[in-house]
KEVEXGU-141198 format. One record per residue (C-alpha): residue number from 1; residue in one letter; chain; y, z, x. Coordinates in Angstrom, 3 decimals. Layout:
<nodes>
[node NUM,A,A,[Y,Z,X]]
...
</nodes>
This chain:
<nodes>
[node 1,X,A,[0.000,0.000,0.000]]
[node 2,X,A,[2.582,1.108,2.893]]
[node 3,X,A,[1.365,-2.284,4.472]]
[node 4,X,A,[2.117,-4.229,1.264]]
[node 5,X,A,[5.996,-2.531,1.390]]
[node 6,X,A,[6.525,-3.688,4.497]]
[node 7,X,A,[5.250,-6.809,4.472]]
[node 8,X,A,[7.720,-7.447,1.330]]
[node 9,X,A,[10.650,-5.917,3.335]]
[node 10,X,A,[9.711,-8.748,5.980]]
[node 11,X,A,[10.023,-11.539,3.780]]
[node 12,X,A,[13.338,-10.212,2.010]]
[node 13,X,A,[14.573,-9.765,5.712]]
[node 14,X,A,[13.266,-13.258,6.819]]
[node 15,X,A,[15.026,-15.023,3.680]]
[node 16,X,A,[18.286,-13.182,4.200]]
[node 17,X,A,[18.246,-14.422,7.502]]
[node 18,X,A,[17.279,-17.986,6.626]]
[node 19,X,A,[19.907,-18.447,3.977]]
[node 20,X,A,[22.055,-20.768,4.730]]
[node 21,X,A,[26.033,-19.028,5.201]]
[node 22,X,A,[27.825,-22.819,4.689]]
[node 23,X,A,[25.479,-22.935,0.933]]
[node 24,X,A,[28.705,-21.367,-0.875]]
[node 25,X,A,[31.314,-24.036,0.375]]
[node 26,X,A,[30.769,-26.915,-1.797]]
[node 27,X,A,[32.764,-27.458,-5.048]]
[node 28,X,A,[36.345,-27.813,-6.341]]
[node 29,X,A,[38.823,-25.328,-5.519]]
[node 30,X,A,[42.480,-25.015,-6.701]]
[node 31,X,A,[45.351,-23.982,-4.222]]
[node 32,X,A,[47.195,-20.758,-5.810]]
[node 33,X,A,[50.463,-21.532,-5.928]]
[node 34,X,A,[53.236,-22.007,-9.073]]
[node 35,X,A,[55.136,-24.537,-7.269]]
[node 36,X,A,[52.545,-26.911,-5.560]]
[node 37,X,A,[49.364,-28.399,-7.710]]
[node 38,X,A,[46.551,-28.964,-5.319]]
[node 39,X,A,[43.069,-29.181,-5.828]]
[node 40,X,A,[40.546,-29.770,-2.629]]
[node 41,X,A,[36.721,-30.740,-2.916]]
[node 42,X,A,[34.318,-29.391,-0.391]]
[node 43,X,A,[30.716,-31.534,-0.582]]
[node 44,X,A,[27.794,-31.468,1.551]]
[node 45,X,A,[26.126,-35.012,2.537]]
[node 46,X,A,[23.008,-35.336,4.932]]
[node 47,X,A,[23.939,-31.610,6.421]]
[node 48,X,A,[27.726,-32.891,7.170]]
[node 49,X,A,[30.476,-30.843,5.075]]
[node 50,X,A,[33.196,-32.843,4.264]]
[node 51,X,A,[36.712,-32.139,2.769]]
[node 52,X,A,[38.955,-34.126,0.375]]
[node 53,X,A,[42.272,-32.943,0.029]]
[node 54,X,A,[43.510,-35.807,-2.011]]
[node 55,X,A,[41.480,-35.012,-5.359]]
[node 56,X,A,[44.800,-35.322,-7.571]]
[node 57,X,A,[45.710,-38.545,-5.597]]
[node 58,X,A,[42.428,-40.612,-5.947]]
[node 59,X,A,[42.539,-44.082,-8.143]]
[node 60,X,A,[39.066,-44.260,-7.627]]
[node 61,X,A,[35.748,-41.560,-8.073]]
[node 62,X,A,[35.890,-38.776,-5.709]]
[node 63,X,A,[32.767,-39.194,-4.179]]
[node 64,X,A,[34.033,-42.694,-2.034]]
[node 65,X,A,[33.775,-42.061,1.629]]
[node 66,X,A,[36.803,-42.759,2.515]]
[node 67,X,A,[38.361,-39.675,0.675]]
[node 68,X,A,[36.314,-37.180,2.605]]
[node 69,X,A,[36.859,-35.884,6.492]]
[node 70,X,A,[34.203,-33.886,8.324]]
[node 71,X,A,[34.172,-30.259,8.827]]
[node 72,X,A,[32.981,-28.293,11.605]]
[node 73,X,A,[30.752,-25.625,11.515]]
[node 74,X,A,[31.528,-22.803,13.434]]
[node 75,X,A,[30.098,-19.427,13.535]]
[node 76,X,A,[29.291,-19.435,10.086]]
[node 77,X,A,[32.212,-20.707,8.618]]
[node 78,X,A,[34.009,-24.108,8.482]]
[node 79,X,A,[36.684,-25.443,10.307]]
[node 80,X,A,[39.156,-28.513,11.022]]
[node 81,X,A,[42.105,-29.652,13.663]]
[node 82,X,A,[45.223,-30.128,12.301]]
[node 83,X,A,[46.100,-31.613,15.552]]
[node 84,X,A,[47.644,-28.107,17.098]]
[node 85,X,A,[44.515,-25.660,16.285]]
[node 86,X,A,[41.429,-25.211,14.183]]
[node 87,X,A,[42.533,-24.135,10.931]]
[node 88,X,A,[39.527,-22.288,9.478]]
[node 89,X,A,[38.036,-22.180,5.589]]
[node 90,X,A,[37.131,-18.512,5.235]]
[node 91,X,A,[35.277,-17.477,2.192]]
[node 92,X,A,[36.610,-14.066,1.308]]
[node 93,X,A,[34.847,-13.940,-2.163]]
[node 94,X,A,[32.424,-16.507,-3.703]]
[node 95,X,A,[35.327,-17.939,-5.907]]
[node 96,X,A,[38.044,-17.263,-3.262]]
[node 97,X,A,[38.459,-19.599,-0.313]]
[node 98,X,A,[41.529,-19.084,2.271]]
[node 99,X,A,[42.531,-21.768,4.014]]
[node 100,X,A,[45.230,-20.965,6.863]]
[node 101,X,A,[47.986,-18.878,4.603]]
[node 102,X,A,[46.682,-20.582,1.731]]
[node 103,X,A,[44.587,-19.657,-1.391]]
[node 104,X,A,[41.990,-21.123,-3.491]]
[node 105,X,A,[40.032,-20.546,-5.975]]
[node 106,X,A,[36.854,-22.237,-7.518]]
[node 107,X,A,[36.989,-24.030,-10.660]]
[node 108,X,A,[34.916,-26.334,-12.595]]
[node 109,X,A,[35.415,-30.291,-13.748]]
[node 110,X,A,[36.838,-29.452,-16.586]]
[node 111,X,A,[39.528,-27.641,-15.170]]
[node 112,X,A,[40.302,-30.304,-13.018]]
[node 113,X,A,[40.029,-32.521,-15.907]]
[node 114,X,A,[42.761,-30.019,-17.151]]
[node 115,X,A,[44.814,-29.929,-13.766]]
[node 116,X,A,[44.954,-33.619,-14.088]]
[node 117,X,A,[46.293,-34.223,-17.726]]
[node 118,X,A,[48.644,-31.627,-16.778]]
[node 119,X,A,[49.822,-33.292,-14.445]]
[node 120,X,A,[49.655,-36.957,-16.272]]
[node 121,X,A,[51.817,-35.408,-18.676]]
[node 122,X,A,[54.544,-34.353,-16.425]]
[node 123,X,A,[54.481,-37.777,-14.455]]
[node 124,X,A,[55.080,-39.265,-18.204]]
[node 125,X,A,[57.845,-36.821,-18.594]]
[node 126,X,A,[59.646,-37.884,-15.328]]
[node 127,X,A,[59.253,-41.427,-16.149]]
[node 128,X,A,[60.809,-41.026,-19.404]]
[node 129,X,A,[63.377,-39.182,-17.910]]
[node 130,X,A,[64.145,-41.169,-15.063]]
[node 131,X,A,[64.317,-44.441,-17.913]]
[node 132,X,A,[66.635,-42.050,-19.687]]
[node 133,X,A,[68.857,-41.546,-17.424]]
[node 134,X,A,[68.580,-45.940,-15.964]]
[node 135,X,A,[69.573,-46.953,-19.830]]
[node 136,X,A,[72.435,-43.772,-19.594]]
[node 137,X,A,[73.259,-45.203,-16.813]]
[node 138,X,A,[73.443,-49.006,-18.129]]
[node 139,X,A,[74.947,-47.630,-21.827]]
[node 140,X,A,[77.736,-46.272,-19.150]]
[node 141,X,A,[77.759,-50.125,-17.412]]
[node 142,X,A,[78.299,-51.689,-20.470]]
[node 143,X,A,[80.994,-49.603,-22.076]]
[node 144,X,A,[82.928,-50.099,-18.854]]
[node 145,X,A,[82.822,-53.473,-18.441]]
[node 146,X,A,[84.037,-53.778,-22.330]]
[node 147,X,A,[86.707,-51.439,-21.710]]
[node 148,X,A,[87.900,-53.620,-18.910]]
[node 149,X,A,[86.752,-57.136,-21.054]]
[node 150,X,A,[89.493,-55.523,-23.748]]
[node 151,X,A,[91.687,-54.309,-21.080]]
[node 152,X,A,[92.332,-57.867,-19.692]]
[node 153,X,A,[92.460,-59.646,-23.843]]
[node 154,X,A,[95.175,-56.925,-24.111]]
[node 155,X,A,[96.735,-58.307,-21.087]]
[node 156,X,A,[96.403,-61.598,-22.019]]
[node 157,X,A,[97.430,-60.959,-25.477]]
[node 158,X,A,[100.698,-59.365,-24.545]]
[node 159,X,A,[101.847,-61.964,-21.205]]
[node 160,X,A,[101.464,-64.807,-24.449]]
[node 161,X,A,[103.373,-62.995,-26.678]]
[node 162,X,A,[106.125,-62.482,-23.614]]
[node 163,X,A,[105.869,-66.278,-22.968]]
[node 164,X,A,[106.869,-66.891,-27.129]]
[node 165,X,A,[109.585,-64.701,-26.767]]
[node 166,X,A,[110.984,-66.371,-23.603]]
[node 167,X,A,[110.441,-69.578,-25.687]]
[node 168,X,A,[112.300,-68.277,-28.968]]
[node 169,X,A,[115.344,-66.849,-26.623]]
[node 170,X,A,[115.587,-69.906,-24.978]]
[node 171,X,A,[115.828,-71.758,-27.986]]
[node 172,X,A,[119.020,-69.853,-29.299]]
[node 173,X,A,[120.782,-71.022,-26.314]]
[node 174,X,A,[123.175,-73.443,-28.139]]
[node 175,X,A,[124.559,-70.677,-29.859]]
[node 176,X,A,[125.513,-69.428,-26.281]]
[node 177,X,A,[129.596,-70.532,-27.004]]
[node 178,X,A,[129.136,-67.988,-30.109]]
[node 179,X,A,[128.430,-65.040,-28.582]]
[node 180,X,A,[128.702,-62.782,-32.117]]
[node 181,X,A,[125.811,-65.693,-33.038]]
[node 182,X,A,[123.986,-65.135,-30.253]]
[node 183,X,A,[123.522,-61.954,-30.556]]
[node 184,X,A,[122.747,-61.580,-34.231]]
[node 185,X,A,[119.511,-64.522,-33.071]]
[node 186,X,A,[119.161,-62.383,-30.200]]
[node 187,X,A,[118.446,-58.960,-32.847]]
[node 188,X,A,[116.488,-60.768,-34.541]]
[node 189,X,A,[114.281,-61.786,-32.104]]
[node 190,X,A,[114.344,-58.471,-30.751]]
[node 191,X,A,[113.335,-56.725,-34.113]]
[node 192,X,A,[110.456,-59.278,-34.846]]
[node 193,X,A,[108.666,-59.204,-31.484]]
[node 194,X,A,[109.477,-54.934,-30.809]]
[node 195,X,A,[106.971,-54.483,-33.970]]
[node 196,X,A,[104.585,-57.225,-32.623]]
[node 197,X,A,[104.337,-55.952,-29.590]]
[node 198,X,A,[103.555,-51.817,-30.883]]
[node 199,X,A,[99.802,-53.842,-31.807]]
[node 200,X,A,[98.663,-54.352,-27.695]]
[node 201,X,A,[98.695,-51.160,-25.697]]
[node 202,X,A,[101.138,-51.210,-22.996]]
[node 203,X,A,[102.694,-54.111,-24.047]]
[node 204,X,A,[106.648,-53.630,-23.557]]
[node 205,X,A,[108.695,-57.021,-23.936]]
[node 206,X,A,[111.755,-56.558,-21.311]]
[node 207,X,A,[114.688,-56.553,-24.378]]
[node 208,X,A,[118.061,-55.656,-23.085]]
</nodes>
């Protein structure tokens, strides 16, 4: 019987041993952090661990090649160069990963199915601001380009009513030798043309 106990203690000791300590890194895990939405993907393929950090970014399935870099295994846990150092993927918990000063945690497809409609929502959002703000933008365009359009009829409008009364003055010129019937022309002139002109903006014939 004592036998039997310790053979079963030699087994459980054996398997603990034997179990692999990389087993718990594959999966999806999602960086904690309110102002950055990352999710990262961990697999295992022919005994090489390999990391995607561009599951939000993919067009195409996750599991393409090309997505996925190579981990190194290291003393148990996994590791990759950033170029200046091994940054290393520590599993504090079995949901928790830290990677550098970052956070995860493990979540399922369907939270990432979640994570990405989230996200496809608030890209739609910025695009429909963003065209928002182009047509503002054009609505503004427009309305300045009539104001000047009207600006420049106004313009128009008032140098050809100057021109008519340079013509009308210029026709009461035979009364020149008259001056009290000059004048009285002149008034007239001046009266009719005073209230034309009140109709453009800015439009001030030079009567003396």
């Amino acid at each position: 019987m004592i036998k039997f106990k310790l053979f079963g203690l030699v087994i459980l000791f054996l398997a603990a041993c034997s179990k692999n300590p990389y087993e718990a890194y594959p999966g999806l895990w999602e960086r904690q952090d309110e102002n950055r939405k990352e999710v990262i993907e961990i697999k295992q393929a022919d005994g090489i661990f390999l990391l995607n950090t561009t599951v939000l970014k993919d067009k195409h399935d996750n599991s393409n090649s090309h997505n996925f870099s190579a981990l190194a295994k290291v003393d148990g846990q996994l590791s990759f160069n950033n170029g200046l150092s091994n940054i290393f993927l520590v599993l504090s918990e079995s949901d928790t990963l830290i990677v550098g000063k970052d956070k995860y945690k493990r979540i399922s497809s369907n939270r990432l199915d979640e994570i990405k409609a989230e996200l496809a929502k608030l890209e739609q959002e910025r695009i429909a601001t963003q065209q928002r703000a182009i047509e503002e933008r054009e609505q503004e365009r427009l309305a300045q380009q009539e104001s000047m359009r009207q600006r420049n009829l106004e313009r128009e409008k008032c140098q050809a009513l100057l021109d008519k009364i340079n013509v009308e003055i210029a026709g009461i010129k035979q009364f020149s030798a008259n001056n009290a019937k000059w004048t009285a022309e002149y008034e007239k002139i001046k009266q009719k043309y005073t209230e034309i002109a009140k109709q453009y903006v800015n439009c001030k014939p030079d009567f003396f």
